[in-house]
C-alpha positions in Angstrom: 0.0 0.0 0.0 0.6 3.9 -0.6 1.0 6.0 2.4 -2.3 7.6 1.2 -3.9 4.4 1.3 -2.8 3.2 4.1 -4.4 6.3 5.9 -7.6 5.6 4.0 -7.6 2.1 5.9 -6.9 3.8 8.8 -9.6 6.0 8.7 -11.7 3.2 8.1 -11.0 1.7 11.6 -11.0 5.2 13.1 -14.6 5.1 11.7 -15.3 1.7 13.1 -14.4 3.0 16.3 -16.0 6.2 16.1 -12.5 7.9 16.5 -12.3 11.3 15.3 -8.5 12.0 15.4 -5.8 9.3 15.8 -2.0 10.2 16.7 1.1 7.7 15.4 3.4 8.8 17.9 7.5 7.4 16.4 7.6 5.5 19.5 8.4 1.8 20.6 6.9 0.6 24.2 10.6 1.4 25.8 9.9 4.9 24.6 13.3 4.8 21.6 14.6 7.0 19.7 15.5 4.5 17.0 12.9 1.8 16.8 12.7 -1.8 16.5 11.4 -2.4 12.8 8.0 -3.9 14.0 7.3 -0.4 16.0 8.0 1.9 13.3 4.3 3.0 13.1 4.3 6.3 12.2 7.5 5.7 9.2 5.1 3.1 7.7 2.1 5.0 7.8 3.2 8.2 6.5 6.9 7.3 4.3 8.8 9.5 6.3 11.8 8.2 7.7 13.3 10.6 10.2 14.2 9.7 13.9 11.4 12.5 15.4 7.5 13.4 14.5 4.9 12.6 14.7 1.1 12.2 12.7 -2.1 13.0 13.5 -5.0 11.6 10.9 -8.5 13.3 11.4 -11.6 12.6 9.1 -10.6 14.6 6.2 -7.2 16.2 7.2 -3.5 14.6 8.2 -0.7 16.1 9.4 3.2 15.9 10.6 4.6 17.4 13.4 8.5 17.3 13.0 11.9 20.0 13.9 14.2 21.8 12.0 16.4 18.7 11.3 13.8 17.5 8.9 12.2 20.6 7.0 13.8 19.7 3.7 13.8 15.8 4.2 10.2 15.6 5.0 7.9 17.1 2.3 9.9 15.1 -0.5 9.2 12.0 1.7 5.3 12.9 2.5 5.0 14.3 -1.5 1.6 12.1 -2.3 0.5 10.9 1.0 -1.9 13.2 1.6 -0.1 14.2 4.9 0.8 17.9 5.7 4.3 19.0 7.4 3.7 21.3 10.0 6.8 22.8 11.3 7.3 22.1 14.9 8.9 24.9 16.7 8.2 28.0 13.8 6.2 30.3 14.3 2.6 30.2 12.9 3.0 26.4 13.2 -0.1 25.0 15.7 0.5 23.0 18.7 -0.6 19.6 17.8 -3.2 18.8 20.6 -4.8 22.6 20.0 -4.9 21.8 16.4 -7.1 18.5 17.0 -9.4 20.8 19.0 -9.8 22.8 16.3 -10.4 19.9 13.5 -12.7 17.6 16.0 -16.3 18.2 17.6 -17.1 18.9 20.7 -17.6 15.6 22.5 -15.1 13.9 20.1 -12.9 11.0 20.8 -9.3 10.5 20.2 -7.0 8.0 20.2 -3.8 7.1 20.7 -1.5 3.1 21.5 -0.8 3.7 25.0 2.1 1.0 25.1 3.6 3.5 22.0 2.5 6.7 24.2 4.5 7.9 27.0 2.5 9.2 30.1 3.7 12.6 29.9 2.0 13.2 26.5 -0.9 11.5 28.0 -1.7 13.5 31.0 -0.8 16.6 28.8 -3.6 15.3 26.2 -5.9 14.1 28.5 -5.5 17.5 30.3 -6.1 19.8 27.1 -9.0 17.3 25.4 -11.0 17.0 28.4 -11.3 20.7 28.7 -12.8 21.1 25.5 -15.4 17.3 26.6 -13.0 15.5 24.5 -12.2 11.9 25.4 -9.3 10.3 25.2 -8.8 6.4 24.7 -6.2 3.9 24.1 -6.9 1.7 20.7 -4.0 0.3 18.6 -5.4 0.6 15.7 -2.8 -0.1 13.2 -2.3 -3.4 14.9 -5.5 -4.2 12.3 -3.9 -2.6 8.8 -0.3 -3.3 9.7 -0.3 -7.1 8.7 3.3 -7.9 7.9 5.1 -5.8 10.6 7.3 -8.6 11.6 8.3 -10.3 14.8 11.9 -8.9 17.2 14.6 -10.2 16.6 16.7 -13.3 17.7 20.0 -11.7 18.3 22.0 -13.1 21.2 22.1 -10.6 24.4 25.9 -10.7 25.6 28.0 -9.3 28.4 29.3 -5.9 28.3 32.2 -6.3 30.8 33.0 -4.8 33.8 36.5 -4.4 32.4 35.0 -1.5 29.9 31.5 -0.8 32.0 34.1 0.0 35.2 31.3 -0.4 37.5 29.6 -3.7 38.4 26.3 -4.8 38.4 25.8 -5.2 41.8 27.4 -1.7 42.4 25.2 -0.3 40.0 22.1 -2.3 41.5 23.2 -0.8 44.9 23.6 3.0 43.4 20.2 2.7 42.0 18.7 1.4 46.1 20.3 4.1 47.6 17.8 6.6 45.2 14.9 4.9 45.5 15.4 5.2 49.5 16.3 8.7 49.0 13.2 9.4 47.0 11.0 6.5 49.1 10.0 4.6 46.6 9.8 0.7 47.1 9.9 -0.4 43.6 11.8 1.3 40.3 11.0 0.9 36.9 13.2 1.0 34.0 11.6 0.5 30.7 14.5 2.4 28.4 16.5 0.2 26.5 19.8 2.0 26.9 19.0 2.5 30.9 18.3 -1.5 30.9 21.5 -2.6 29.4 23.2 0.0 31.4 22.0 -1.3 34.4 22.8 -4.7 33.7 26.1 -4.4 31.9 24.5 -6.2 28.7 24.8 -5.6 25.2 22.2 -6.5 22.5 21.2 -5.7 18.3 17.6 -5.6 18.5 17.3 -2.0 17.3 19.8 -1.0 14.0 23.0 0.8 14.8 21.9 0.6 19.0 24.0 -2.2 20.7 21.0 -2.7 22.6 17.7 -5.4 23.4 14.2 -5.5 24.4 13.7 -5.5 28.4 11.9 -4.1 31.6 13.7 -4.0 34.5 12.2 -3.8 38.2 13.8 -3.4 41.2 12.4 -3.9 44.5 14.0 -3.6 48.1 15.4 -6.4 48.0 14.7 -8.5 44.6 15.7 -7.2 41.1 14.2 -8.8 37.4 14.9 -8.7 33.8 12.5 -9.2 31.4 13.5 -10.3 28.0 13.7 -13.0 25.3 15.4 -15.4 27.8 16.2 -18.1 24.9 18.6 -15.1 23.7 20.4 -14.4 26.8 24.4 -15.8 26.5 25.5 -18.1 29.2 27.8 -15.6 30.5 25.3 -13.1 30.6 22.7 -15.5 32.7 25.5 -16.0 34.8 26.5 -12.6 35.2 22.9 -11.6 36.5 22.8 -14.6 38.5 25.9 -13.6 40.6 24.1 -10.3 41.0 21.3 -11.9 42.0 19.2 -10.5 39.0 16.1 -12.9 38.5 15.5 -13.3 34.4 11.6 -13.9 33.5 10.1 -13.7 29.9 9.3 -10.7 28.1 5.9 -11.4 28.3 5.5 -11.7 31.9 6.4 -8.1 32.5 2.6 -7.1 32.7 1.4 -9.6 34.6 4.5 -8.8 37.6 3.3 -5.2 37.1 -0.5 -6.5 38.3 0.9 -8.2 41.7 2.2 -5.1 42.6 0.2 -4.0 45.7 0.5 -0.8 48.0 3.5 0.6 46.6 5.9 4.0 45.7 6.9 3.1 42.7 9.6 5.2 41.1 8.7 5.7 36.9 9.5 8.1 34.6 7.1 10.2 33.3 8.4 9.3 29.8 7.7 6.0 30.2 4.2 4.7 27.9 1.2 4.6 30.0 0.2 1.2 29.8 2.9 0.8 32.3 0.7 3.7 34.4 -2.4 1.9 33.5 -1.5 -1.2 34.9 -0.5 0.0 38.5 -2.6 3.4 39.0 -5.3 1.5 40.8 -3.5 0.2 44.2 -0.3 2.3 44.2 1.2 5.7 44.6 3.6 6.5 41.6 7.2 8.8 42.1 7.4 10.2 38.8 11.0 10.9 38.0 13.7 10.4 36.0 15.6 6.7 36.1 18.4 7.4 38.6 20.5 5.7 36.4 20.2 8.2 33.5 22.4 10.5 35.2 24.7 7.5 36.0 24.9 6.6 33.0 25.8 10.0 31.3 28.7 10.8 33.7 31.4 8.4 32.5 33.8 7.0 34.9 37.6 6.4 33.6 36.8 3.0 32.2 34.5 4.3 29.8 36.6 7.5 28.9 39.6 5.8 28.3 37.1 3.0 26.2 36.3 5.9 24.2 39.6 7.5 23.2 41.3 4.4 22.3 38.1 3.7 19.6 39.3 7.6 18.7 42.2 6.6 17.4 41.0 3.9 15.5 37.7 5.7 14.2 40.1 8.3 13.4 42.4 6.6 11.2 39.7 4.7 9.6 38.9 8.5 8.9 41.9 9.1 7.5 42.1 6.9 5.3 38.4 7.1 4.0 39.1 10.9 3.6 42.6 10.2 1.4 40.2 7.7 -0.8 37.1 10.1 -1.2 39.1 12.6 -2.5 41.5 11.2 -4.6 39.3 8.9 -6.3 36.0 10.8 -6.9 35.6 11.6 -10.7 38.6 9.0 -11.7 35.8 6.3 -10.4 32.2 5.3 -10.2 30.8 6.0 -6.8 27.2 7.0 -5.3 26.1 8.7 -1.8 25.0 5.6 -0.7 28.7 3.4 -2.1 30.3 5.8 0.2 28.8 5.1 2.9 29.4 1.4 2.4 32.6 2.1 1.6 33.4 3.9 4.7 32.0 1.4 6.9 34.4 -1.0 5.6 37.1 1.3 6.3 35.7 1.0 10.1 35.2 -2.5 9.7 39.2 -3.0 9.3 39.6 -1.8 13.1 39.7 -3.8 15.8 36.8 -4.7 18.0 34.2 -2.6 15.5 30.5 -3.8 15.7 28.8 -1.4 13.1 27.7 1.6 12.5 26.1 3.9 15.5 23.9 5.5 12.9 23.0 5.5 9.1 26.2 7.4 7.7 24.5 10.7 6.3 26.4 11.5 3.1 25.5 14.4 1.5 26.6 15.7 -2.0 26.2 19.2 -2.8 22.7 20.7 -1.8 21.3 17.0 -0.3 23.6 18.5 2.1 21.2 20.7 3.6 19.3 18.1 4.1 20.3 17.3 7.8 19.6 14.2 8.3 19.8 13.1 4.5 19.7 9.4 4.1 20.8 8.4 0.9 18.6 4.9 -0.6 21.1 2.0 -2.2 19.0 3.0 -5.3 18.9 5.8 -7.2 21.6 7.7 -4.5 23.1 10.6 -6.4 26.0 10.1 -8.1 29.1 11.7 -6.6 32.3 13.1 -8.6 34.8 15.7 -8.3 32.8 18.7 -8.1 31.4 21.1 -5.6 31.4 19.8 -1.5 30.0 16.8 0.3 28.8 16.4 4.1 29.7 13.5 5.4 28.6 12.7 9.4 28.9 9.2 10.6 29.4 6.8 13.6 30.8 3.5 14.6 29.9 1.6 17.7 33.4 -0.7 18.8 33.0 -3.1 22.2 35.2 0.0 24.4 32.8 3.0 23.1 31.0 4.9 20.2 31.6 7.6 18.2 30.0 10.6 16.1 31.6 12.7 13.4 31.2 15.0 10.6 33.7 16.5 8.2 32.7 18.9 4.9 34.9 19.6 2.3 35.1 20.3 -1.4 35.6 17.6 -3.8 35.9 20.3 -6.2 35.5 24.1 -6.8 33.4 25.8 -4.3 32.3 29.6 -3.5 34.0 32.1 -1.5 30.4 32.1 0.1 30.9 28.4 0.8 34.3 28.4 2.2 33.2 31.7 4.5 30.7 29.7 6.1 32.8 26.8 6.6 34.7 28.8 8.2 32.3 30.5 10.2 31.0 27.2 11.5 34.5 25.8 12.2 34.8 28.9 14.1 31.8 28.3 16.5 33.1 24.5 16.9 36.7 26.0 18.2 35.0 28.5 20.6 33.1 25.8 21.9 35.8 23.7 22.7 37.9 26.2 24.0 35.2 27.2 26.8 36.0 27.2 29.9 32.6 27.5 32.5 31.8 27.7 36.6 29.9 24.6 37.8 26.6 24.9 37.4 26.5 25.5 33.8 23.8 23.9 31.7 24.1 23.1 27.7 21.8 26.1 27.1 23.9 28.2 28.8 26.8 27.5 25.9 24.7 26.8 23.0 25.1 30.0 21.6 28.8 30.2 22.0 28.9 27.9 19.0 26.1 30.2 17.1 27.8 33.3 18.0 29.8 34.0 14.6 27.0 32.7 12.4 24.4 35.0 14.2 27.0 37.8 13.9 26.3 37.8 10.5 22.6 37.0 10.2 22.3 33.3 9.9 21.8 29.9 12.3 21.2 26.5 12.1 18.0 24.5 13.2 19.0 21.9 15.0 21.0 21.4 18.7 24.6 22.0 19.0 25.4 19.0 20.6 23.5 15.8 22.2 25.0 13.1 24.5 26.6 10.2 23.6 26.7 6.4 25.3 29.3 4.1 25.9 29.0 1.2 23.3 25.7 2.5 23.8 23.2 5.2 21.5 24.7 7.6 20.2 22.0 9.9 21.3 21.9 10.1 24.9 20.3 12.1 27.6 19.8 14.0 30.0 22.6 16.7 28.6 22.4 18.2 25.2 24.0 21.7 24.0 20.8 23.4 22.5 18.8 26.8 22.7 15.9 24.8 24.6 15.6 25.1 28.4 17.1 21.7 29.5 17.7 22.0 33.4 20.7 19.4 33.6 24.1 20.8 34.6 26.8 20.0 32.8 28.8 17.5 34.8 32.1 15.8 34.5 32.5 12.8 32.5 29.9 13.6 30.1 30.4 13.4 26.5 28.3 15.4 24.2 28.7 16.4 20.5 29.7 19.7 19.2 28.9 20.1 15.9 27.7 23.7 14.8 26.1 24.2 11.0 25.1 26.0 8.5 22.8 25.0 5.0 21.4 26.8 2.7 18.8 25.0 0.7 19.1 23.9 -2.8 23.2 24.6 -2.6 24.8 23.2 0.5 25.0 21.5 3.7 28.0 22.4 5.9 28.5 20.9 9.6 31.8 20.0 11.4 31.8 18.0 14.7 33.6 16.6 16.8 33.0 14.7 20.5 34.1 16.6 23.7 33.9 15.3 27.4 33.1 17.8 30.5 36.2 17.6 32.8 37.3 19.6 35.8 39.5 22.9 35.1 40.3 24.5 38.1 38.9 25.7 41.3 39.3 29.1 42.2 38.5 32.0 43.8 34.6 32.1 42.9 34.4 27.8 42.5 35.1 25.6 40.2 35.4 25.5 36.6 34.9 23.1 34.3 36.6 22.6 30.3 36.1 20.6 27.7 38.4 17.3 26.1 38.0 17.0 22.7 38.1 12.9 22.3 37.8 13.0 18.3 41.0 12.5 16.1 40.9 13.5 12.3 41.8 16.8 10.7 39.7 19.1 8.8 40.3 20.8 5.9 42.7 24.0 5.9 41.7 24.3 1.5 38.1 25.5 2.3 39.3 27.7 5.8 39.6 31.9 5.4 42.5 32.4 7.8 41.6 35.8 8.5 37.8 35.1 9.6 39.9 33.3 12.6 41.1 34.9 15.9 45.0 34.0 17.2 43.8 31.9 19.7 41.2 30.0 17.4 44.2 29.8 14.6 46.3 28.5 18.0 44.1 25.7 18.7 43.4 24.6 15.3 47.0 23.7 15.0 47.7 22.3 18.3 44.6 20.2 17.5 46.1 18.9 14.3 49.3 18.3 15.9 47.6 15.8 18.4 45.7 14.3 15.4 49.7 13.8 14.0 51.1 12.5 17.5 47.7 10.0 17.6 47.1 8.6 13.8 50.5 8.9 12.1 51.7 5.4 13.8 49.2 3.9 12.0 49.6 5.4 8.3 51.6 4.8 5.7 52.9 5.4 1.9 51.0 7.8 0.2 48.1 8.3 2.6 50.3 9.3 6.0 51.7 11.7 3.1 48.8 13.3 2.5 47.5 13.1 6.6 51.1 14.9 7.4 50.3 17.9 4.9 46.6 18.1 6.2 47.8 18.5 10.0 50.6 21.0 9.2 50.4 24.4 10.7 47.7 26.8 9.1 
């Protein structure tokens, strides 16, 4: 089926059910960025593939809620569906919920998958609709046009060990106790994938480019459970959770454990899907806050930091020697968006301990570079030769950690325009890692350090600065991010965000550099302590497209002690003509 006729046949259920509106949340029961294939609802229904948005089908109207990241991407991908992109966050563009006011009658009924719903937009829906004598119900109704959404997988769920993790289970277990007795709750609640594998020191593949699995844990006083696919679990990870006294049940029985619960404070996040809510609202008293070991998790101990610069070096001169090949070779050989991307993948694949990709590589060539979150298709990808500039931004996932990275360059001949921004962008990434900031400070608070010589001159970017990123885990991670949004999390030490400023100008060209940078102490002084920034990513950038003079002494000083540690890091591992090439890219601007 069409995406238009597949919200014809939902509107035929809606009308089965007398529904008036129906919302596809791009959600999974564990509440995922990245989904499972059998839980990308709202990507089947409407053909558009990015990683946030959301529809909402009425009677006679649909529409798709979606950021900046995805203005370009989205109306080629909705083109035919009948399905309207309303831009999330511009102004003009209706909240969602007032906008199914507006389209329903009074008296109406909406609906929504609770297990694909978290209970934060629930309460805020139920709040808004029942104001206006509009009801709210939970009815899954793609479950009845959806036929052939496929089962989860089979992959083996294996031990992540402590070794890399550099904190136990049972440590962990106890960390997580001490919270719930500071908060009084008697039984926690973790339904997030990456928060469950965290927990458990456990890695999984049940969700593309996410090294993690499908599970529910629940910890009580004195008893904690995994649910999941037990016929999947390793024998070293069985034994693992039985030496911290983890009990493993089936998947399945998750709900039915939920249902014993009697008389207690149980601590869940509000971002959790409200069936979870459903099923214990009737004899307990709910803590709603964020999984204690979200904030755990984000603040890496040494284990983990040390994990992720030694996958530096090796994602860097994977880099390095993807970089020599791109550009030596495009327009001497055949080559596509999408047959780079495979090709640099195999350049990862050559380094040790690498278990794929953290992300689809986004490889943009000329103006499908403005395209942010551009995913080229193994057929009909553009074709890519020595002309113009190309945005490539890509990820590997190795056992000791994960990284993020972006590099734009010309391929060819390119505007003074187009080098000016490069160099405007490269300018916010150097200011941001240069920072130095009093405890206390939230990503907001720096956000527009990296902005600051793009807005100087009248432009910005719509998406964040930087997000978190896991430890052989997502690559999106919470609860820190570097974005102009009010996010109350400090940033702390030992967490490792992304710094990667842009600019794009549609229909010409994308440009974004990034690079990963880890919170660490500076100094104390007279009024507290201060905190800087490590920059964990290894791989030059390209001085051919940079206007020295747009650049300060200082920025010019840093770019060059950068490329110098890029020299001490990669050159061991170069050699012939490419450590030729890598030496003349790191000299001194």
């Amino acid at each position: 089926m069409t995406s238009k006729e597949k919200v014809a046949a939902l509107r035929e259920e809606m009308q089965k059910n007398n529904v008036d509106a129906f919302i596809v949340y791009s959600a999974d029961p564990h509440m995922s960025e990245y989904l499972p294939r059998e839980w990308q609802e709202r990507a089947w229904l409407s053909g558009f593939l990015g990683s946030a948005g959301f529809v909402v089908v009425t009677k006679d109207k649909a529409g798709l809620w979606t950021d900046g990241r995805y203005f370009t991407q989205a109306p080629i991908e909705l083109d035919g569906s009948g399905i309207d992109l309303f831009k999330d966050g511009m102004e003009g563009t209706p909240n969602y919920i007032d906008w199914i006011i507006s389209e329903i009658p009074e008296n109406g009924k909406v609906a929504v998958n609770a297990m694909a719903t978290s209970h934060a937009n629930w309460e805020l829906l139920t709040q808004k609709l029942n104001a206006k004598n509009i009801t709210l119900t939970d009815l899954p109704l793609l479950k009845e046009i959806w036929k052939d959404r496929g089962t989860p997988s089979k992959n083996p769920i294996y031990v992540h060990p402590v070794e890399r993790a550099g904190k136990s289970v049972s440590d962990k277990i106890a960390a997580i106790r001490q919270k719930m007795e500071e908060q009084e709750a008697t039984v926690h609640i973790i339904s997030s994938l990456d928060d469950v594998a965290w927990t458990l020191n456990l890695r999984g593949s049940d969700v593309e480019s996410n090294p993690v699995f499908l599970g529910y844990v629940v910890i009580t006083k004195n008893e904690a459970f995994l649910f999941t696919d037990l016929e999947k679990m390793e024998v070293d990870a069985r034994k693992q959770l039985d030496e911290a006294w983890v009990k493993m049940k089936p998947y399945e029985e998750f709900s039915n454990c939920l249902k014993e619960f009697k008389n207690e404070k149980v601590l869940v996040s509000p971002t959790a899907n409200q069936s979870i809510f459903e099923l214990l609202k009737e004899d307990n008293q709910f803590i709603k806050a964020a999984v204690p070991g979200n904030l755990m998790k984000a603040q890496k101990n040494e284990a983990e930091l040390q994990g992720f610069r030694k996958v530096m070096v090796r994602d860097g001169v994977a880099m390095v020697k993807f970089l020599y090949w791109l550009t030596h070779q495009a327009g001497k050989e055949a080559m596509t968006e999408y047959s780079i991307g495979e090709k640099l993948r195999g350049f990862r694949a050559e380094g040790e301990n690498f278990v794929g990709e953290s992300f689809g590589s986004i490889v943009g060539y000329k103006d499908n570079g403005a395209i942010m979150h551009y995913s080229a298709k193994s057929e009909g990808s553009r074709e890519v030769t020595n002309d113009s500039s190309i945005l490539v931004d890509s990820g590997g996932q190795y056992l000791e950690g994960t990284t993020d990275i972006t590099r734009t360059f010309a391929l060819g001949p390119v505007s003074e325009d187009f080098k000016r921004n490069s160099t405007l962008v490269l300018q916010g990434l150097i200011r941001l890692s240069m920072v130095k900031f009093p405890k206390g400070t939230k990503g907001v608070h720096l956000d527009a350090i990296a902005r600051l010589p793009l807005w100087m001159e009248g432009k910005d970017f719509n998406h964040g600065t930087g997000h978190g990123v896991g430890s052989f885990m997502n690559v999106h991670e919470g609860p820190q991010n570097i974005r102009k949004d009010l996010n109350p999390q400090d940033l702390l030490p030992g967490m490792v965000c992304s710094n990667e400023p842009g600019y794009y100008l549609e229909g010409e060209y994308g440009i974004r550099h990034e690079n990963l940078i880890a919170v660490k102490e500076a100094e104390k002084t007279i009024h507290g302590t201060f905190y800087e920034f490590e920059t964990l990513t290894f791989c030059p950038f390209f001085k051919d497209t940079i206007v020295k003079e747009i650049l300060a002494e200082n920025e010019i000083a840093w770019l060059n002690a950068y490329h110098s540690t890029c020299e001490e890091k990669l050159a061991p591992f170069l050699e012939g003509a490419v450590k030729e090439w890598f030496l003349e890219m790191v000299s001194p601007l």
